[in-house]
Backbone as JSON Lines, residues from 0, in Angstrom:
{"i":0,"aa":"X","n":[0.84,-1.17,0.0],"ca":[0.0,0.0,0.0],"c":[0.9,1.25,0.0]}
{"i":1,"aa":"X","n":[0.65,2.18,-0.57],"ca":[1.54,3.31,-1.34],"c":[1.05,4.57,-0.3]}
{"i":2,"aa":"X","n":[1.69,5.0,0.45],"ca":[1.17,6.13,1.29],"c":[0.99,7.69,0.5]}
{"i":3,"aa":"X","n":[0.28,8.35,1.08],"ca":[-0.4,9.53,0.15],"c":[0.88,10.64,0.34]}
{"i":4,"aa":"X","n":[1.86,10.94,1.12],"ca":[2.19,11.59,1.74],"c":[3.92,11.05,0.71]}
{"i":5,"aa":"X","n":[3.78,10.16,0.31],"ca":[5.18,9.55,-0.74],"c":[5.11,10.35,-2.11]}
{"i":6,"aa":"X","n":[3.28,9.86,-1.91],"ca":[2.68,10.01,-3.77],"c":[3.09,11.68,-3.76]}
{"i":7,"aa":"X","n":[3.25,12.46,-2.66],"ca":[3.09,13.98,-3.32],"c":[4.99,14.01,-2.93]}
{"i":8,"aa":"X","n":[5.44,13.16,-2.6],"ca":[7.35,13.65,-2.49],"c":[7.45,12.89,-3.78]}
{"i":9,"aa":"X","n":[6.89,12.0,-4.38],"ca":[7.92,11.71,-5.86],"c":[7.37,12.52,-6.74]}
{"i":10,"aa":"X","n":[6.07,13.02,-6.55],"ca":[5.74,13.67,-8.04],"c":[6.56,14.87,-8.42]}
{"i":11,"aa":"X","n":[6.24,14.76,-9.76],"ca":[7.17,15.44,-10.61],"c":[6.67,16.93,-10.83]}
{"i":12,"aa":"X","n":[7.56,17.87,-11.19],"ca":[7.15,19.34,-10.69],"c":[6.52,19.67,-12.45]}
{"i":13,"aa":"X","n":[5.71,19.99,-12.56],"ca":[4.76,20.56,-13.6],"c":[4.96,22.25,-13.58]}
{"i":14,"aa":"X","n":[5.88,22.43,-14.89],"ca":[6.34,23.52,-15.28],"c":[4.69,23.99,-16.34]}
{"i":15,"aa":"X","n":[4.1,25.52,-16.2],"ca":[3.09,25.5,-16.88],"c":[3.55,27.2,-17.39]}
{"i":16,"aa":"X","n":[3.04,26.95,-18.77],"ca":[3.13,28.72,-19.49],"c":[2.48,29.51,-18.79]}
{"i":17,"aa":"X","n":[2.84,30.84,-18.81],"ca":[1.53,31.98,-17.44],"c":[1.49,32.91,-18.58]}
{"i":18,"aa":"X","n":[0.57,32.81,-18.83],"ca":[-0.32,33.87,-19.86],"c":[-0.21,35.07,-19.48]}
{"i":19,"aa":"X","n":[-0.62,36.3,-20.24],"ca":[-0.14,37.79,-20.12],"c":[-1.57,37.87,-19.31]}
{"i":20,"aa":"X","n":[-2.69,37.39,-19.05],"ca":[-3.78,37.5,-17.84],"c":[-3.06,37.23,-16.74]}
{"i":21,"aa":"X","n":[-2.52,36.22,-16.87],"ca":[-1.99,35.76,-15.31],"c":[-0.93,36.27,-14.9]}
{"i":22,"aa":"X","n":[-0.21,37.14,-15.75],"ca":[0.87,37.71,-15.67],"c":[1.33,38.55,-14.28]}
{"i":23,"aa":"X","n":[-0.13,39.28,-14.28],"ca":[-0.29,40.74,-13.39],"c":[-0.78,39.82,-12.39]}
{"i":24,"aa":"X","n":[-1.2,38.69,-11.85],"ca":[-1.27,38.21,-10.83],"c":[-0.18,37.2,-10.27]}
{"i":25,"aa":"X","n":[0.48,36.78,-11.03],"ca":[1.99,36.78,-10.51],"c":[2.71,36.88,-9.5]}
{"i":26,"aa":"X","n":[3.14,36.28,-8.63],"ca":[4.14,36.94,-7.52],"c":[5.37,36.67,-7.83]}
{"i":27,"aa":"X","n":[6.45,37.44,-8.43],"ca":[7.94,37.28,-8.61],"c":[8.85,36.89,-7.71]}
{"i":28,"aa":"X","n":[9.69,36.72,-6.89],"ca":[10.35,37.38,-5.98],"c":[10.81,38.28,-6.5]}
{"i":29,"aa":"X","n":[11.93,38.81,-5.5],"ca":[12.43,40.39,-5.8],"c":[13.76,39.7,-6.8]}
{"i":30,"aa":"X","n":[14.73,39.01,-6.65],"ca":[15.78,38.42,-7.88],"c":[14.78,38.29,-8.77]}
{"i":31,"aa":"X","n":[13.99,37.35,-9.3],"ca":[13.42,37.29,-10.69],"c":[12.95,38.82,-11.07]}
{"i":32,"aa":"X","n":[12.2,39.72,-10.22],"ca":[11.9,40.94,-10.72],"c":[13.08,41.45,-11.58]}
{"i":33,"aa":"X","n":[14.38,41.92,-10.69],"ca":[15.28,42.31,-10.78],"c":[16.43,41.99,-12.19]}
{"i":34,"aa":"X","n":[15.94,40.11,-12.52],"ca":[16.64,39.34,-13.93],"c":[15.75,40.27,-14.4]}
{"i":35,"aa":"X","n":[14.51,40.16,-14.4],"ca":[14.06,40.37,-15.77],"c":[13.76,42.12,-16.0]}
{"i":36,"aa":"X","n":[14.07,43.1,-15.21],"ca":[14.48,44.41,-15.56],"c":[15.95,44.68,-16.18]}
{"i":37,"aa":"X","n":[17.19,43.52,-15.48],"ca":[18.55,43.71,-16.34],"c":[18.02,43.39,-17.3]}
{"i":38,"aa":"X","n":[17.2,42.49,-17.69],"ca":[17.29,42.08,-19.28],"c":[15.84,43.12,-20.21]}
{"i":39,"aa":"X","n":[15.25,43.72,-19.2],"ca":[14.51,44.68,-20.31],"c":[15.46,46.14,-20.34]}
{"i":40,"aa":"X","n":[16.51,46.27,-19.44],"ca":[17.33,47.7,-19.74],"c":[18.08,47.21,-20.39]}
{"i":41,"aa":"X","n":[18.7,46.0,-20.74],"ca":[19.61,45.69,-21.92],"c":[19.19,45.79,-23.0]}
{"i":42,"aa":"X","n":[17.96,45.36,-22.86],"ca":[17.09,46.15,-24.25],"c":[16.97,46.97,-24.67]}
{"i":43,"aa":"X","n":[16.67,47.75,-24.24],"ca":[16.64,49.39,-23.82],"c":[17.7,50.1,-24.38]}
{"i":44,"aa":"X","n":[18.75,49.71,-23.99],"ca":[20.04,50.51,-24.0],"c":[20.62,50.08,-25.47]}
{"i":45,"aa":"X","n":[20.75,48.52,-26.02],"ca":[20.75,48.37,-27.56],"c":[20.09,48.98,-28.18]}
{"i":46,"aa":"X","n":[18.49,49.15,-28.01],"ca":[18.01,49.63,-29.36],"c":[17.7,51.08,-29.39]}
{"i":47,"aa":"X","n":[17.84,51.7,-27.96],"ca":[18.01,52.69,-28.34],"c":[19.5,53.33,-28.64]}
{"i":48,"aa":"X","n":[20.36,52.7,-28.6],"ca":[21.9,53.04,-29.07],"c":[22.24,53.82,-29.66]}
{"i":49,"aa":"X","n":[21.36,54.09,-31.12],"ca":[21.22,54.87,-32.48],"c":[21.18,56.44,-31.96]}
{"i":50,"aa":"X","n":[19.57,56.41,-31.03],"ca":[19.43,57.91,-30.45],"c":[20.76,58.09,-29.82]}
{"i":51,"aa":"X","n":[21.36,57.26,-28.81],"ca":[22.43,57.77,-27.84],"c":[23.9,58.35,-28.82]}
{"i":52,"aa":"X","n":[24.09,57.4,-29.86],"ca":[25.14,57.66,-30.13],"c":[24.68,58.98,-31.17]}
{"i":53,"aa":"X","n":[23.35,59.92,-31.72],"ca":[23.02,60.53,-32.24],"c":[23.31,62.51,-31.26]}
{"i":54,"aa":"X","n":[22.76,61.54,-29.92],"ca":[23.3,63.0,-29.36],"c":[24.68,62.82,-28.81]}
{"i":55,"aa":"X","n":[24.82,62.1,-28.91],"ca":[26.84,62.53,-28.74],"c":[27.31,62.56,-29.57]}
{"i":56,"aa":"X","n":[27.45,62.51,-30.58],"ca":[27.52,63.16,-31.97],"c":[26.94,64.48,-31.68]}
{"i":57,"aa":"X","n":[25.66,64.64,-31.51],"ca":[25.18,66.18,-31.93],"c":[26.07,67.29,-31.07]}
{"i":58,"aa":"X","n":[26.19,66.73,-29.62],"ca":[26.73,67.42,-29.03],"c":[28.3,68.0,-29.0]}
{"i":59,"aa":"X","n":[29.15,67.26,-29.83],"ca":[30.61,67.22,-30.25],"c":[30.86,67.35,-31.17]}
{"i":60,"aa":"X","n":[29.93,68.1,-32.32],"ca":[30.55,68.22,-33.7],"c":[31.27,69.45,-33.92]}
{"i":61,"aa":"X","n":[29.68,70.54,-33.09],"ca":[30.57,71.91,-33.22],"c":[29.66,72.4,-32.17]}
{"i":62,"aa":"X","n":[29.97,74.11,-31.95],"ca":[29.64,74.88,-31.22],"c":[27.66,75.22,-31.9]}
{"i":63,"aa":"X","n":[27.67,75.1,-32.66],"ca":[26.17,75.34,-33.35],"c":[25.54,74.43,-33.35]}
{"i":64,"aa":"X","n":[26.05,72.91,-33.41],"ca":[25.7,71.83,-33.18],"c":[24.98,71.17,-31.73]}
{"i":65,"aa":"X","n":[25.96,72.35,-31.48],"ca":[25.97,71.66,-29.68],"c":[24.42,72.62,-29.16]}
{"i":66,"aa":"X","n":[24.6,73.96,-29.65],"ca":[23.06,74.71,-29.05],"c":[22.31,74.45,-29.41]}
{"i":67,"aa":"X","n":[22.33,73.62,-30.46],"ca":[21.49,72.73,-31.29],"c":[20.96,71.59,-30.47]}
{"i":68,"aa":"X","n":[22.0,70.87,-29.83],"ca":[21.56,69.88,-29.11],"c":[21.0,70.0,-27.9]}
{"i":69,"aa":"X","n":[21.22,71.65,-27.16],"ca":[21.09,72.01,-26.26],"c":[19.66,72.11,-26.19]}
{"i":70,"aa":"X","n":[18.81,72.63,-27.24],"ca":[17.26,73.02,-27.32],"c":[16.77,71.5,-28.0]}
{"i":71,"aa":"X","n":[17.46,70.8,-28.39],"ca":[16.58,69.58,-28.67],"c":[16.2,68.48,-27.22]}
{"i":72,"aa":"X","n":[17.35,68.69,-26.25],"ca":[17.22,68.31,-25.0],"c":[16.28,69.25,-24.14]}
{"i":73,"aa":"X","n":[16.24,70.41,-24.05],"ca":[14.66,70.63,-23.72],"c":[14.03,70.38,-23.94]}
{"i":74,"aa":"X","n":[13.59,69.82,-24.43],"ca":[12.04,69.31,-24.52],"c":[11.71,67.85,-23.84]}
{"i":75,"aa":"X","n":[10.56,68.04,-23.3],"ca":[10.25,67.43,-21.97],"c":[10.38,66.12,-22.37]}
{"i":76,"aa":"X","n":[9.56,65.75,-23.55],"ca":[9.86,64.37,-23.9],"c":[10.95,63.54,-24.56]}
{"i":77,"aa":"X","n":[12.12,64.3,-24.51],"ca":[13.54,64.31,-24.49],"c":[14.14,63.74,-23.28]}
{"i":78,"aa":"X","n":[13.64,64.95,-22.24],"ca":[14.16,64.42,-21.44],"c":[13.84,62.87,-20.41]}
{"i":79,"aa":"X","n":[12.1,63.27,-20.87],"ca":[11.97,61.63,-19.98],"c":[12.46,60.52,-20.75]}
{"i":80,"aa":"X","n":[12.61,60.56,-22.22],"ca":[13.39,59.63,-22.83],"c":[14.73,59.11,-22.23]}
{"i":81,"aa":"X","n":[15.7,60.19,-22.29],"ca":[16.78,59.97,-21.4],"c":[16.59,59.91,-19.64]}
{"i":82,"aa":"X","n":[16.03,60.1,-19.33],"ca":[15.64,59.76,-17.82],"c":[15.6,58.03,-17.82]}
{"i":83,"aa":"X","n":[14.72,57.1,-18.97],"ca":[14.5,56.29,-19.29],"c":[15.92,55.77,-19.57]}
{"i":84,"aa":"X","n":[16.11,56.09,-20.28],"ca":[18.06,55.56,-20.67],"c":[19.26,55.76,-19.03]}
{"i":85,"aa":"X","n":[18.74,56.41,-18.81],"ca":[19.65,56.71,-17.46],"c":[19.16,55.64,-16.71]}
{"i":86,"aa":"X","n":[17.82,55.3,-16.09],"ca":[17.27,54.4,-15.19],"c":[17.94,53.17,-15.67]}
{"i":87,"aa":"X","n":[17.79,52.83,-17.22],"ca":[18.35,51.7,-17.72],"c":[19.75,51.26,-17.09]}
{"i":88,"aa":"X","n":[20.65,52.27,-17.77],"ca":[22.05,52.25,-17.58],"c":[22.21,51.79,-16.29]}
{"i":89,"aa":"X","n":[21.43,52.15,-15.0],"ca":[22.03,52.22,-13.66],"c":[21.69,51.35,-13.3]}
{"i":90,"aa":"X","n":[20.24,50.56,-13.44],"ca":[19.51,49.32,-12.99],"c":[20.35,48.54,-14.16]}
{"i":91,"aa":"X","n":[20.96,48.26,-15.3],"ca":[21.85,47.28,-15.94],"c":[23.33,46.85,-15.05]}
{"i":92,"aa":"X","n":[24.01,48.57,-14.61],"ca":[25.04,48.58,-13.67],"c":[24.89,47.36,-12.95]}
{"i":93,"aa":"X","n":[23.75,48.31,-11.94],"ca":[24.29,47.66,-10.73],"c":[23.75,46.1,-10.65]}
{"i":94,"aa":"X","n":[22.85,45.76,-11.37],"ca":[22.6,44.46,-11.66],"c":[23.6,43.86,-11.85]}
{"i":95,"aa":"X","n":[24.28,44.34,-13.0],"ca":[25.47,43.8,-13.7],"c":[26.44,43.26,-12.34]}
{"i":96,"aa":"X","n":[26.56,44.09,-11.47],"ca":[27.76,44.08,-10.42],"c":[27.09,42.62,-9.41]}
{"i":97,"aa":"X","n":[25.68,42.48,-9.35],"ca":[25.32,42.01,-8.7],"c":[25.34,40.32,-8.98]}
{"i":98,"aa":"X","n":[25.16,40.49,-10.26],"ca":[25.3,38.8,-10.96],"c":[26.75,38.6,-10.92]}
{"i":99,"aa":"X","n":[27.53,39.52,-10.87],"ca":[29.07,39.23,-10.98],"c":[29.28,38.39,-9.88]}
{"i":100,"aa":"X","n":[28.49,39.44,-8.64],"ca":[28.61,38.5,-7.56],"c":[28.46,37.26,-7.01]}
{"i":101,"aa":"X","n":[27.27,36.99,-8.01],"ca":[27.02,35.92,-7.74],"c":[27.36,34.43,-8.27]}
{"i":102,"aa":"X","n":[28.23,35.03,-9.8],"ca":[29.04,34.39,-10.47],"c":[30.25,33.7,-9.0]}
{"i":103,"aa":"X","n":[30.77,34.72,-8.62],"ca":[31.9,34.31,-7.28],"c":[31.34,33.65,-6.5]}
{"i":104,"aa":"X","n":[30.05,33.2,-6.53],"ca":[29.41,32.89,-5.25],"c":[29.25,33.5,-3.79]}
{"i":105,"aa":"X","n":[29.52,34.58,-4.48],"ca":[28.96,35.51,-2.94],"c":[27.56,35.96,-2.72]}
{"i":106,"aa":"X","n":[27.32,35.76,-1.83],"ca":[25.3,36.29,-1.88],"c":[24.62,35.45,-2.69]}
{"i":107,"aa":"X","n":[25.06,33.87,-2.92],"ca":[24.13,32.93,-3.49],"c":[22.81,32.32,-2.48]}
{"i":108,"aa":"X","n":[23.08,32.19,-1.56],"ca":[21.97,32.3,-0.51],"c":[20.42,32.82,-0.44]}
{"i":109,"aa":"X","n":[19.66,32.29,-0.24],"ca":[18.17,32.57,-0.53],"c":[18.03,33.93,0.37]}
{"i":110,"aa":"X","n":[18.4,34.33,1.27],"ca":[18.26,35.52,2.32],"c":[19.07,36.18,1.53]}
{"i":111,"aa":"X","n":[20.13,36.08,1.25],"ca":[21.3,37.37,1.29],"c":[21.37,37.79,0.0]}
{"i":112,"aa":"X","n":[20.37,36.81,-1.3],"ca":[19.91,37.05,-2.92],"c":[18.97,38.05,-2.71]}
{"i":113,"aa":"X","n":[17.75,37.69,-2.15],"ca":[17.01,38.86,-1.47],"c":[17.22,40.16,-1.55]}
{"i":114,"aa":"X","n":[18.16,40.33,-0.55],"ca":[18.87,41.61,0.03],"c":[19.73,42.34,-1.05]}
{"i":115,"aa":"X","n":[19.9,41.59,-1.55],"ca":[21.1,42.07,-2.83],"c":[19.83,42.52,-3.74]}
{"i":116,"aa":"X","n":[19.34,41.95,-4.31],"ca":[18.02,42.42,-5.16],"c":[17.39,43.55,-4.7]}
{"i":117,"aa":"X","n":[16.88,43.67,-3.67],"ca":[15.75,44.64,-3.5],"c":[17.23,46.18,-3.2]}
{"i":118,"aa":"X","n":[18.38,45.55,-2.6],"ca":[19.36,46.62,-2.51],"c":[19.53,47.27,-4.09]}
{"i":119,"aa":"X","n":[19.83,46.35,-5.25],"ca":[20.07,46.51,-6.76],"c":[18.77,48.1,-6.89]}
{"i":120,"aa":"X","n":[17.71,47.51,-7.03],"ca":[16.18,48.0,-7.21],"c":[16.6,49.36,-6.21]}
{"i":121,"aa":"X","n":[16.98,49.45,-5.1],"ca":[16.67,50.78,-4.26],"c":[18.03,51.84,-4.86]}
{"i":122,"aa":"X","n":[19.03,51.44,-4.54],"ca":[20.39,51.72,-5.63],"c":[20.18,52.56,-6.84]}
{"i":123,"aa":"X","n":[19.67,51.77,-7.71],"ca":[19.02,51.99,-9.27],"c":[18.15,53.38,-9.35]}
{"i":124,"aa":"X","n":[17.46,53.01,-7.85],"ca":[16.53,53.86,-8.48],"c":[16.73,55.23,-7.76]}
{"i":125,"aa":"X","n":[17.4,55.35,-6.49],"ca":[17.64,56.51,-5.83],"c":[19.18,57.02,-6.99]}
{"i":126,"aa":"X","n":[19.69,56.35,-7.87],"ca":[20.4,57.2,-8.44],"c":[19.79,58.1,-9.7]}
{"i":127,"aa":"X","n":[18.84,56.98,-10.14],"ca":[17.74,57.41,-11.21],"c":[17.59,59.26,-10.77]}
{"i":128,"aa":"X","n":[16.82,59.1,-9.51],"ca":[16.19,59.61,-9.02],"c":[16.98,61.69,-8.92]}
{"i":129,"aa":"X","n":[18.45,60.96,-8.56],"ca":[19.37,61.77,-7.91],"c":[19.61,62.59,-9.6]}
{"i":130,"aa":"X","n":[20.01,61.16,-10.32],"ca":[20.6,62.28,-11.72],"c":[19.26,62.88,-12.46]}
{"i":131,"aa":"X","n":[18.4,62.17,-12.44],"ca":[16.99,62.9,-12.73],"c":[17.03,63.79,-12.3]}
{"i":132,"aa":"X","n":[16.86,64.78,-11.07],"ca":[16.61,65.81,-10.04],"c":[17.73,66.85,-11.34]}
{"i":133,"aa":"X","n":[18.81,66.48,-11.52],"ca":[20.03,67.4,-12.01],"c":[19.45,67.13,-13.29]}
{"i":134,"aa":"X","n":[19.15,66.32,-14.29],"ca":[18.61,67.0,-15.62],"c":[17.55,67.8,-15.94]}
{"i":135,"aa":"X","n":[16.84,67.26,-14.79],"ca":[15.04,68.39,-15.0],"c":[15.57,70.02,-13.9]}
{"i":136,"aa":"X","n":[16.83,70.09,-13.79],"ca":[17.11,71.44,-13.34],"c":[17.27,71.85,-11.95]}
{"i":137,"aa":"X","n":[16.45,70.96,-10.83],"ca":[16.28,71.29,-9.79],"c":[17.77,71.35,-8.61]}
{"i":138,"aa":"X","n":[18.86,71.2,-9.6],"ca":[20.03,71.8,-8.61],"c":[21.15,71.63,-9.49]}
């Protein structure tokens, strides 16, 4: 006789697709959040490449070029563009630094992955936050 309490330790783990409904009901942890923002700012940062390497160019060609680039960066939706590229860059960083870590095996640990994650996410975003404050003017 086969005890009930066996039947649920051998069964086998049933991997299932989660639909874009079930998506938003989801609970991530904070590391999976965190993979899958490095890998949407890596996105980010490739395809928008073209714009980036467009204003550094604009800005270094010449002096007319550059006041040129100066009033094309005013504009608001300029700047949240690059606000967007900046958030990228910093949440890719420090991610980046963070998988390094964990490449060494430091902070492989279910507690101390955690901590490193939601640290990545607070990091990211209080710098976001900081160089944001200095492009929209406020110091």
């Amino acid at each position: 006789m086969v005890d009930a309490h066996q039947d649920v330790k051998n069964a086998k783990p049933v991997y299932r697709n989660i639909g874009l409904a079930q998506l938003i009901k989801y609970r991530l942890p904070w590391a999976g959040k965190v993979s899958i923002l490095h890998r949407i700012s890596g996105a980010a940062l490739f395809l928008l490449l073209p714009f980036i390497l467009y204003l550094f160019d604009q800005s270094l060609a010449s002096e007319l070029s550059f006041m040129q680039f100066q009033a094309f960066t005013d504009h608001i939706l300029v700047k949240l563009i690059c606000l967007g590229l900046i958030w990228s860059f910093l949440h890719h960083f420090c991610a980046g630094i963070r998988y390094l870590l964990l490449d060494l095996e430091i902070g492989v640990e279910k507690i101390a992955a955690q901590k490193s994650a939601i640290i990545v996410l607070s990091v990211s975003l209080a710098l976001t936050a900081l160089v944001g404050a200095k492009l929209f003017g406020l110091f």
